[in-house]
N, C-alpha and C positions, 0 to 999 in steps of 0.2 A: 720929858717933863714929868714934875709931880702929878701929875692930872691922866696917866695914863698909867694902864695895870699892862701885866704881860700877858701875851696869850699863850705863850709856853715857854720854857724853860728861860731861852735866849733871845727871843721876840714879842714884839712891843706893834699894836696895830691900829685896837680901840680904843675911846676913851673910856671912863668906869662905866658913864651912865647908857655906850652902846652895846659895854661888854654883858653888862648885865640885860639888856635887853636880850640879846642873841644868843646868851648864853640859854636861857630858855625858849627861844625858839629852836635852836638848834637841836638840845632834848629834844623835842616835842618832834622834831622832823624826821627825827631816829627810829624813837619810836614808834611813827605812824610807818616810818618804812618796814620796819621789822614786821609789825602788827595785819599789814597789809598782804605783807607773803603768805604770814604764820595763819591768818587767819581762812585763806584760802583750802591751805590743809586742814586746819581743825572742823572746817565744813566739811570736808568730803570725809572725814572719819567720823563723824558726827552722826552725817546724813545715813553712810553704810552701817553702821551700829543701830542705829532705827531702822533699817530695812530688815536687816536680817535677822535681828531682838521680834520686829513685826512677823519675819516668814515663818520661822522656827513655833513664835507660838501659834500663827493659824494652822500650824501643819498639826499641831498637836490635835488643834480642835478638829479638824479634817476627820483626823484620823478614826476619832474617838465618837464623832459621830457616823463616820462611815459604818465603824465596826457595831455600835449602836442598833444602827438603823437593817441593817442585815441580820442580825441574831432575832431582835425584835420581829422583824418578815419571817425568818426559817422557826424560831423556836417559839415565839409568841410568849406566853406568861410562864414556860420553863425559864425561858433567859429571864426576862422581867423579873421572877424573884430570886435572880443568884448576881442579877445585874451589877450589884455593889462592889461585886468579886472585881468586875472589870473596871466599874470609876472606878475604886480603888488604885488600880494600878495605869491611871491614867492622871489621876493624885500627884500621884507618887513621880510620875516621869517628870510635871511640869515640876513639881517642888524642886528636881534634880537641876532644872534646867534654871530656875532661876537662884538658885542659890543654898537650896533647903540641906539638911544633911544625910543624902540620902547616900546609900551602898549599891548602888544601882545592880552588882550580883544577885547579894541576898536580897533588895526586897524582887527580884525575878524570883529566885530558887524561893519567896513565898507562897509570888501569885501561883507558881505551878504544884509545888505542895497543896497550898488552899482547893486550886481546880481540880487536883485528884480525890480530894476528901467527897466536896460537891459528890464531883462523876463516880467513884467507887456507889456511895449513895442511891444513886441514880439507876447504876446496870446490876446493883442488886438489891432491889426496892421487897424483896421475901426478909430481909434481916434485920434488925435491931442492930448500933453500931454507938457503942458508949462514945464520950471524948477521947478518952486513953485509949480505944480501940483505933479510930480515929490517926491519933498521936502514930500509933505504929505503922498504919497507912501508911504514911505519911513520908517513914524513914527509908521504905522504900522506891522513894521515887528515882532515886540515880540508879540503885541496881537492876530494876524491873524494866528502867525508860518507856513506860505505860503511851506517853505522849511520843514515842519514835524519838526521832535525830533534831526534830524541831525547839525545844527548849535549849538547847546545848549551842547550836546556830544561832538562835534570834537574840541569846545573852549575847553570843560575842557579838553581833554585829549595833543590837541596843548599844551595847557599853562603847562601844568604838563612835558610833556616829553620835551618842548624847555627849562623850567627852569631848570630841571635834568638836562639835557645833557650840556648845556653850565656851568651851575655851578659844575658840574664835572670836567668838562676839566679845568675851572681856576684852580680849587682844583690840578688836577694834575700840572698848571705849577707853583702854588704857591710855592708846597713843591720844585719841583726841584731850585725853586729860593732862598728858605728857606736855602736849604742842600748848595747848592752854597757859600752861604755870611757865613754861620756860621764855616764852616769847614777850612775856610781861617782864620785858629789859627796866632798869635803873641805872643808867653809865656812873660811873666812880666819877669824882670828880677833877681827876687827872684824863678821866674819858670825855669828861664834858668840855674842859680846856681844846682836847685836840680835836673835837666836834666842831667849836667854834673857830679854833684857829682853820678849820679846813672849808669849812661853811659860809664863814660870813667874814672872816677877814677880810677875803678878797672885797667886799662890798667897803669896806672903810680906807683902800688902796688906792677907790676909785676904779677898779676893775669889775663891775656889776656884770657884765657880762661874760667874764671867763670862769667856766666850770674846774671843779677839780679834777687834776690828772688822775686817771683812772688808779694806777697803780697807786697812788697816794690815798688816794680812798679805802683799796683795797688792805691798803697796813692800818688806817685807822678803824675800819668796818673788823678786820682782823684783833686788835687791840679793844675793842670795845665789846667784840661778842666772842672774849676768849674763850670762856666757862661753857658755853653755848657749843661753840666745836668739840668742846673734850664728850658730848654726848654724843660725838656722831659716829664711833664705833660700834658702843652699845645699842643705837638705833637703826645702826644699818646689818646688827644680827640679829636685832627684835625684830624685823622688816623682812628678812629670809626666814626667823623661824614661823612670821604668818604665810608664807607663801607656800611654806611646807604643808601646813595644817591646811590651806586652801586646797592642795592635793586633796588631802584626805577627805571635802566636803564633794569632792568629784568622783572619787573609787566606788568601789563596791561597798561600800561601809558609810555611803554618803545619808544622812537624817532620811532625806525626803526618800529615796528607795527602800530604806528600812521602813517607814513609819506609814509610806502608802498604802501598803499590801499586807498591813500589820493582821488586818481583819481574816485572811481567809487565811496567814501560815496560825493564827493561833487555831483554827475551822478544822486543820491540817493535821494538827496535833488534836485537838478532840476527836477526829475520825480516828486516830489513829490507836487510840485508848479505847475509844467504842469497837473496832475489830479485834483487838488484844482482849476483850473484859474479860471471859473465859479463863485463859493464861490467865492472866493479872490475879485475877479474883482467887484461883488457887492456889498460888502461890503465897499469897496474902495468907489466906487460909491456914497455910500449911508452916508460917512464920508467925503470926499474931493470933493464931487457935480461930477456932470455929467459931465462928459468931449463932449467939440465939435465934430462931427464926419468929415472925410474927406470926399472929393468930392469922388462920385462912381466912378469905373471904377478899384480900384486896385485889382486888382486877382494875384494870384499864381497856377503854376502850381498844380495839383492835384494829389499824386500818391496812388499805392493801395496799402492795408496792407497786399497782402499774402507774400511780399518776406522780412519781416521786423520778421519775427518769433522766433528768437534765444533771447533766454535767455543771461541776463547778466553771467558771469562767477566768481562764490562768490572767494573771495581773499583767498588763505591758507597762515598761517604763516609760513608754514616748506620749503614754497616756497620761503624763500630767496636768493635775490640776492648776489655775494661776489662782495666788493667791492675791487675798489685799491687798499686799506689798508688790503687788502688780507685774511679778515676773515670775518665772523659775528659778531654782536653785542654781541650775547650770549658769543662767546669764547675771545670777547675781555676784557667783561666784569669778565668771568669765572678768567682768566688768570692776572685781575690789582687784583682783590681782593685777592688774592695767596701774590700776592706780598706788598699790604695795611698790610697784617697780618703779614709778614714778616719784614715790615719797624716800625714798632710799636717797644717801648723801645729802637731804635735806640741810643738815645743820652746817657743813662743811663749806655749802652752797651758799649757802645765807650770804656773805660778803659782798662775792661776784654779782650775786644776784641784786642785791642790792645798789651797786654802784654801775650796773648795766641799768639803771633810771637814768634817764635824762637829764634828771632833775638833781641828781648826785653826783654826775663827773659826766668829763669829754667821752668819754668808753675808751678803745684801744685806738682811736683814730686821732689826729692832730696832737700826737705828744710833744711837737714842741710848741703849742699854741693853750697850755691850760695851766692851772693853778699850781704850785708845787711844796706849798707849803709859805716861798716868800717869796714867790715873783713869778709875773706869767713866763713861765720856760719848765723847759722839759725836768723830771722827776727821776733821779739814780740811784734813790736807793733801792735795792733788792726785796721784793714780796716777804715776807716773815712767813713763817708754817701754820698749820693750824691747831687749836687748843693751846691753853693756858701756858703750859712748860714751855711753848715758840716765841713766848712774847718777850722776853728775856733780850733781846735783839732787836725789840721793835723800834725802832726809828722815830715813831708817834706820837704812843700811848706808852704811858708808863704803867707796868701791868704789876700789881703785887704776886707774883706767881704762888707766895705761899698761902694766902688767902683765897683756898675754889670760894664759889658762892655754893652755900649749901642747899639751899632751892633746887639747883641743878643737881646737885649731889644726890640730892632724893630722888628724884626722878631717873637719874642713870642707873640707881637700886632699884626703883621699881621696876624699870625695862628687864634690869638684868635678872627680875622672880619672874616676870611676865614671860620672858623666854625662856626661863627653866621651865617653868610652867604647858608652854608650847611645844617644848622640846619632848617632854613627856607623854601630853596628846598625841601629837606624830608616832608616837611610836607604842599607841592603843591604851597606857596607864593613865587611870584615873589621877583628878589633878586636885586637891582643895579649891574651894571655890573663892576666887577674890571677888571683895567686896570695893566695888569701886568707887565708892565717896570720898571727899575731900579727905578723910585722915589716915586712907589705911591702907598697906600694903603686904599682905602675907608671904611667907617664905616659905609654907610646908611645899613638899612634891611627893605626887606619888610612886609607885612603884608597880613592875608587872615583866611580861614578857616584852622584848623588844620585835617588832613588827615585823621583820625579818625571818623571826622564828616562827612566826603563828602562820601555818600553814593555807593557802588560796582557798582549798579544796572546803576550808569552812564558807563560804562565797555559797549564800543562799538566794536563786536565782529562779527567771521566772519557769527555765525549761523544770527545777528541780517541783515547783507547785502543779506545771501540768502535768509530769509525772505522778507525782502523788494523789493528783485528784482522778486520774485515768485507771490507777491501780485500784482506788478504791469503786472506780465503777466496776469493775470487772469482781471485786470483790464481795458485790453487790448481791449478786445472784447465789448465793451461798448463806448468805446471812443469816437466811431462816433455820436453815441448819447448824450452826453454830451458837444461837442462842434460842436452841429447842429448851435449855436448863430455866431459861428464864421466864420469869412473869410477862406477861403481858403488854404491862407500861414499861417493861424493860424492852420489848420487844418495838410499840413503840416509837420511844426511844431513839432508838436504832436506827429504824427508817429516816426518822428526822433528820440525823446527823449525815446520813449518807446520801439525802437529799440535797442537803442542803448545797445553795446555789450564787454565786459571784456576778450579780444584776451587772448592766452596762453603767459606769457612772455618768 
């Protein structure tokens, strides 16, 4: 009759005023279906980007008071008034880490220029030393390596575990911004036809109790979240390049192993400069001219080396702290990659997933006993594939294949910077930092050595700080010898550095 609309192309079921009723429930059931999966993942990326946003900065604070609080006990009011040297460069990491524009090389290849100016200063406290004297200082820090092997190390492994860790964390809050925007379905409304006709016809047949044939569901869940599947390549390689970069938050380049022990390898390198001053100081000398001597008369007090005898105490790894964020690195890292492997083929999934509800179809079981589109009996058409280009065949939904939704289209872009971007990290090159609010997505990548090439043997370790702190005891008992040239406060000095000691934390 005139009093009935179609509910697809060639069938006739409700009348106007139940089609239209249904037609917005059915939406609305869709959506809650969709909503209900997606929204499960967008928690668990959500919650893991607040964990680890959380660990990375208390580690920072960790760090920075650790290292703090030690100099302040060994060095007293020397450190306190050059202390700025270090906020500074404690500044400068977190600025790195949330977004700032930092060159995390050169501002290192500053702080250790700045710390040789300090220290040259320091172990030869007989001179006057202009700015431009200074300046020259300065240029020899790579040739001299005043500070030993230790600035050359703690760059690489800084710049490795600050670009893992922060290109991580965006990784996590991409996807949850990913899962956010795409799961916010709108069906066409050739989608919403075959919603209803799947949904609620049966109710107007007088069959209220028989679900949809599973497969019938699955071409129409297929036809209505075309755009949706075509993202599940791109997220199922954004999904390995995090599980890559999770590697790297586990290796030897991992934040929390760099950033623990950060205190005694920079202690490491100051011993390491106070046994060299001699050397250094001459050499300087003999490249940037003689420097002026002050007027006699400045001394320092003089004290003796027997109460100065403890050994540095070497850093263990298993000695970690928990932070706010309530765990370790290892189990936070153990516990997202669980979940990386689980969010994989998400979008592909969607469908099945959907129609394995109760409340959507019979499942695979009683296929001759469900819904098929026009009658309770069994369902022959063939599954359609997945993404937009399959729907062309769909049996259901009438799909415009030439029309993606561009919503989704953004988002398969951002994935596909977000994995450049990881892709990059993995393999130690610094990234630009994305900014991840609602408008923006960056394309630069950086550039560098591929990981492969950069040799193990950089891997600064805990045997490599006992060594170093054992040679400098041994190198202890000479000392006085060595800086017979020097003043007094240089002398000192000296002792302090070689004193100085790694408390239990």
């Amino acid at each position: 009759g005139d009093h009935l609309k179609v509910c697809s192309q060639a069938y006739t079921c409700c009348s106007q005023e139940m089609e239209e009723k249904y037609s917005q429930q059915s939406k609305h059931d869709f959506r809650n279906a969709v909503v209900e999966l997606s929204n499960h993942l967008q928690t668990m990326f959500s919650s893991r980007y607040k964990k680890f946003d959380e660990f990375f900065k208390e580690l920072l604070e960790n760090a920075e008071k650790s290292l703090n609080d030690m100099f302040v006990r060994t060095y007293g009011r020397l450190y306190m008034q050059n202390s700025e040297l270090f906020k500074d460069l404690f500044v400068e990491l977190k600025r790195y880490y949330v977004g700032g524009n930092v060159n995390l090389e050169e501002m290192l290849n500053e702080f250790w220029a700045r710390l040789l100016e300090r220290m040259f200063r320091l172990v030869n406290p007989q001179y006057h030393f202009t700015d431009e004297y200074l300046e020259c200082v300065s240029k020899y820090t790579e040739q001299l390596k005043p500070f030993g092997d230790v600035p050359r190390k703690l760059k690489l492994q800084v710049t490795r575990a600050f670009v893992a860790a922060r290109t991580f964390a965006q990784g996590l809050a991409v996807a949850r911004d990913v899962v956010s925007k795409v799961s916010a379905v709108n069906p066409t409304p050739q989608g919403t036809r075959a919603l209803l006709k799947m949904m609620y016809c049966p109710y107007c047949r007088g069959l209220v109790s028989v679900k949809p044939c599973y497969n019938y569901c699955f071409n129409v869940m297929r036809g209505c979240l075309a755009n949706q599947g075509d993202l599940d390549t791109e997220w199922n390689t954004f999904m390995d390049s995090m599980l890559l970069v999770a590697e790297r938050l586990e290796g030897p380049f991992n934040i929390e192993s760099v950033m623990d022990p950060i205190d005694v390898k920079i202690s490491d390198a100051i011993m390491n400069m106070q046994e060299n001053s001699m050397q250094v100081s001459q050499k300087v000398f003999q490249g940037c001219g003689q420097p002026k001597t002050l007027a006699q008369g400045r001394t320092a007090r003089s004290v003796s080396e027997s109460g100065f005898s403890a050994r540095f105490r070497p850093y263990n790894p298993e000695e970690r702290p928990t932070t706010a964020a309530g765990t370790s690195l290892d189990r936070l890292v153990t516990d997202v990659k669980e979940k990386l492997k689980q969010a994989k083929k998400f979008w592909s999934s969607l469908p099945g997933n959907i129609c394995n509800d109760e409340k959507m179809s019979v499942g695979t079981v009683n296929e001759n006993e469900c819904w098929n589109g026009s009658a309770k009996s069994r369902y022959d058409f063939a599954v359609t594939g997945n993404g937009l280009a399959s729907q062309v065949n769909n049996p259901e939904v009438e799909v415009d294949i030439t029309k993606p939704d561009m919503v989704i289209r953004r988002q398969i872009m951002a994935l596909r910077v977000m994995t450049n971007k990881l892709k990059n990290a993995y393999s130690g090159n610094d990234v630009d930092f994305i900014d991840i609010s609602e408008e923006s997505s960056g394309e630069e990548s950086g550039s560098g050595c591929e990981f492969q090439q950069c040799s193990p043997e950089f891997e600064f370790n805990a045997t490599e700080v006992t060594g170093n702190s054992n040679k400098s005891d041994k190198k202890a008992n000479t000392s006085a010898a060595t800086s017979s040239g020097l003043s007094q406060a240089a002398l000192f000095l000296s002792i302090l550095f070689l004193a100085m000691q790694r408390q239990w934390r």
